[in-house]
C-alpha positions as CSV (number, residue, x, y, z in Angstrom):
1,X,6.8,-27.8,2.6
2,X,5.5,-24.5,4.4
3,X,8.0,-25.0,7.7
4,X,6.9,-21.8,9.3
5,X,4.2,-18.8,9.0
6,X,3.6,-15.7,10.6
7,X,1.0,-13.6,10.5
8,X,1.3,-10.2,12.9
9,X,0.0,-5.9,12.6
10,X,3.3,-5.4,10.5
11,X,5.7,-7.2,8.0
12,X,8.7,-6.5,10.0
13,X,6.9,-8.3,13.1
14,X,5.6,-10.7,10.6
15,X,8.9,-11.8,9.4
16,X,10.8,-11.7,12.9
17,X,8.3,-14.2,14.1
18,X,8.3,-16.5,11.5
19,X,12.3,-16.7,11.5
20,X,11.9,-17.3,15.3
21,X,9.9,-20.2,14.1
22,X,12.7,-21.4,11.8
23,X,14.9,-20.9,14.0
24,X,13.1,-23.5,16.6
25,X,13.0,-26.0,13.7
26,X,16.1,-26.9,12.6
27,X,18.0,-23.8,11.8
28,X,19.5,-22.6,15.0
29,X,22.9,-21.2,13.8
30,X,21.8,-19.3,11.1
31,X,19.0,-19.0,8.6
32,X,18.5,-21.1,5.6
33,X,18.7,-19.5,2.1
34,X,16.3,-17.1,1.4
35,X,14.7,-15.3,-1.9
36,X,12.1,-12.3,-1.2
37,X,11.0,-9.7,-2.8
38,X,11.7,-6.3,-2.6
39,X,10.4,-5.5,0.1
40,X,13.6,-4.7,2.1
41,X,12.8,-5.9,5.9
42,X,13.9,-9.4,5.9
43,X,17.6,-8.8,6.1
44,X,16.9,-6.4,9.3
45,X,14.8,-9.3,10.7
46,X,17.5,-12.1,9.7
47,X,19.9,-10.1,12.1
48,X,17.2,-9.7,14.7
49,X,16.7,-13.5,14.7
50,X,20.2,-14.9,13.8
51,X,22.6,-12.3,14.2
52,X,25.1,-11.7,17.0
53,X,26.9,-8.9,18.9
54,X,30.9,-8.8,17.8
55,X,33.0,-9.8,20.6
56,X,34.7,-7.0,22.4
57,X,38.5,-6.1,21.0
58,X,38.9,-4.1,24.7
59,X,39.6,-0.8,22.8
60,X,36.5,2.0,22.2
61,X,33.1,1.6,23.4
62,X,32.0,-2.2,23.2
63,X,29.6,-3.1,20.5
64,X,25.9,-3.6,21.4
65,X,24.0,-3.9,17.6
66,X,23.8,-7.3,16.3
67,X,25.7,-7.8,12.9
68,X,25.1,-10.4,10.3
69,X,27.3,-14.2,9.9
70,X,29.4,-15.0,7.4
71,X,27.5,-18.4,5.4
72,X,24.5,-16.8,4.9
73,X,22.7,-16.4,1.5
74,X,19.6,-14.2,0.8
75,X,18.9,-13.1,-2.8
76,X,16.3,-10.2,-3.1
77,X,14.5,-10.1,-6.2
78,X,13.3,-6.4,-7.0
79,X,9.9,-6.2,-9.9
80,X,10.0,-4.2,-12.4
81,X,6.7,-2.2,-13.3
82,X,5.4,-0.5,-16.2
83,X,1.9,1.0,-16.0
84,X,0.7,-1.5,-12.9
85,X,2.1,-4.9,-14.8
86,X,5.3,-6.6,-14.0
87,X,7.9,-6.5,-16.6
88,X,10.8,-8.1,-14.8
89,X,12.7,-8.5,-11.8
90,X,16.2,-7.9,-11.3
91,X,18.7,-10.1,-8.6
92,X,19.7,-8.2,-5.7
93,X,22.3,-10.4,-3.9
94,X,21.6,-9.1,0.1
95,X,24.0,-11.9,2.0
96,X,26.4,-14.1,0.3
97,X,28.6,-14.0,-2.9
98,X,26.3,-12.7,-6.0
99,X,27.5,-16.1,-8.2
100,X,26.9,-18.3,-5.9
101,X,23.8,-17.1,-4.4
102,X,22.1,-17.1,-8.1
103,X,23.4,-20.5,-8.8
104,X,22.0,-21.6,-5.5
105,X,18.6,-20.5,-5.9
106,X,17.6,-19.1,-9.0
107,X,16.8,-15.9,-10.3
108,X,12.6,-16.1,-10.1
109,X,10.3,-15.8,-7.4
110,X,7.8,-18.6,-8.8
111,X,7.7,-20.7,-5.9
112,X,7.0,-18.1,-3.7
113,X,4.4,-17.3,-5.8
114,X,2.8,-20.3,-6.4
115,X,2.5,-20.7,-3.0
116,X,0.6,-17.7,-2.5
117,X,-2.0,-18.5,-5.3
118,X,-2.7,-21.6,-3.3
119,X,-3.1,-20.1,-0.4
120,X,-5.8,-17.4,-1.6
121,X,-7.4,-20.6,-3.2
122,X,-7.2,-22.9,0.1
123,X,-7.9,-19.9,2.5
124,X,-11.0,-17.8,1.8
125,X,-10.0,-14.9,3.9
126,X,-6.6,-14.4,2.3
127,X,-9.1,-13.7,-1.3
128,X,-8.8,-10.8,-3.0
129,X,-11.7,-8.6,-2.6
130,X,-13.9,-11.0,-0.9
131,X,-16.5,-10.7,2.2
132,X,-14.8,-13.7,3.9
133,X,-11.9,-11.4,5.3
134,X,-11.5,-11.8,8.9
135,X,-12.4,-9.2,11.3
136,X,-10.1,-10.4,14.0
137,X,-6.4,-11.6,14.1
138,X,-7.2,-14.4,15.9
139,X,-9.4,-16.1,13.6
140,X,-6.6,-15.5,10.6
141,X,-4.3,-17.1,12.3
142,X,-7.0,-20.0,12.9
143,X,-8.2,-20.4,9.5
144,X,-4.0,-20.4,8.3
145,X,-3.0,-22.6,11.1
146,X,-5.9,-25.3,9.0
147,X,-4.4,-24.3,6.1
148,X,-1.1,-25.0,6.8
149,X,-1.9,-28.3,8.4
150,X,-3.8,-29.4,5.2
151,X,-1.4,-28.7,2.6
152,X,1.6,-30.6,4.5
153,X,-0.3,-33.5,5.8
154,X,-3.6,-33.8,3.3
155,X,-2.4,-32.8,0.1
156,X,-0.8,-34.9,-2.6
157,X,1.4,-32.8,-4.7
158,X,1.9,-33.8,-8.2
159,X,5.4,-32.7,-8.1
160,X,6.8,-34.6,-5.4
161,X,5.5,-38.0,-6.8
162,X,7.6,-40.7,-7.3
163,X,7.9,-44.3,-9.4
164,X,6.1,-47.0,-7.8
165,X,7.5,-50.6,-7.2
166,X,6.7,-52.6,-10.2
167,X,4.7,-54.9,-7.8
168,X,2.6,-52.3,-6.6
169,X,0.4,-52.0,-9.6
170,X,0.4,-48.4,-9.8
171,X,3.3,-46.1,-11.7
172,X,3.1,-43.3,-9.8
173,X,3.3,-42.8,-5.4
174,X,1.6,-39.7,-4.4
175,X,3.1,-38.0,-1.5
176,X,2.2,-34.6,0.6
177,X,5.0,-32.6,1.9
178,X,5.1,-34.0,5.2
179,X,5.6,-37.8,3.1
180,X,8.6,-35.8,1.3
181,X,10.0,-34.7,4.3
182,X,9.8,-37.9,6.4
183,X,7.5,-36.4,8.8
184,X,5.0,-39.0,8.1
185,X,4.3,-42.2,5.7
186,X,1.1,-41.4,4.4
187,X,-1.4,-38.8,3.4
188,X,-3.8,-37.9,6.3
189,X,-7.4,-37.8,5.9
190,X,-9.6,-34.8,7.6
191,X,-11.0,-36.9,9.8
192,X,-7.2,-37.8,11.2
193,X,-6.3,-34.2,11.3
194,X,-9.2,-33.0,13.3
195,X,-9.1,-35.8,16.0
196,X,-5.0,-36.1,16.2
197,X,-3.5,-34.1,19.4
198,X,0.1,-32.6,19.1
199,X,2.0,-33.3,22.0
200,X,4.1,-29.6,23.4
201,X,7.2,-29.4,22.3
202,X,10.3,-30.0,25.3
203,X,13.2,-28.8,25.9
204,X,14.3,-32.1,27.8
């Protein structure tokens, strides 16, 4: 399930705000396990987000730069490239002990990049060399807001299936990533995304 996005003028920015996002949903303490790529600005933006001042041991000048916890795990996984292709990828443990860190979350970046592929099919102006880019932030974030809201609530993902009753006359229950989650119990229609209203969030 995509649980947060961000979309800002730079990937440091980028990456801040969606761990803010996290953050709000269900990952207050401190940030769930995480593999990247090489691009090296998510562990600076995990301490941004999640990371806290040391206390003050009343000798020297009292700390002010936010540090990173101890229980969190982010593998970095850094391409290889010969000639423009990819050739490989080698772990790069950022957070956490190397063993378990690889044992917790693999050594490939497939999901991450399947997840793009869809999104360049589901979202025109995300394309590769296309006409449909946007002009203006605003209607990027739009247009991946919809996205978003399609794949977790109107998509049925072949890989999160699961065995039907025996009763129900059908082997196989599609679900959508909401379903999976328990966010809803069916697979919303267009029609029921377009005309549903989500109530603000409270801090009551």
């Amino acid at each position: 399930m995509r649980a947060a996005r961000a979309i800002a003028k730079s990937e440091t920015q980028a990456a801040i705000e969606a761990f803010e996002r996290l953050k709000s949903r269900g990952h207050p303490h401190s940030p769930p396990p995480l593999v990247s790529d090489g691009w090296g600005g998510y562990d600076e933006a995990m301490v941004e987000v999640w990371g806290k001042v040391p206390e003050y041991g009343g000798r020297g000048r009292p700390p002010t730069k936010k540090r990173p916890q101890s229980g969190w795990r982010h593998l970095q996984m850094v391409k290889r490239r010969e000639n423009g292709r990819v050739m490989g990828a080698k772990a790069k443990t950022i957070y956490g002990d190397e063993h378990e860190v690889i044992e917790l979350l693999g050594t490939s970046t497939s999901y991450v990049e399947r997840t793009n592929l869809t999104s360049r099919h589901m979202n025109g102006r995300l394309a590769r060399k296309t006409l449909g880019y946007s002009k203006e932030l605003e209607m990027l974030v739009a247009s991946s807001i919809w996205e978003d809201a399609v794949y977790n609530l109107g998509r049925a993902l072949k890989t999160l299936r699961i065995k039907s009753p025996e009763e129900a006359g059908r082997r196989w229950r599609r679900r959508s990533p909401a379903m999976a989650a328990g966010l809803t119990d069916h697979i919303w229609e267009i029609e029921e995304l377009l005309i549903t209203l989500p109530l603000p969030i409270t801090n009551t």
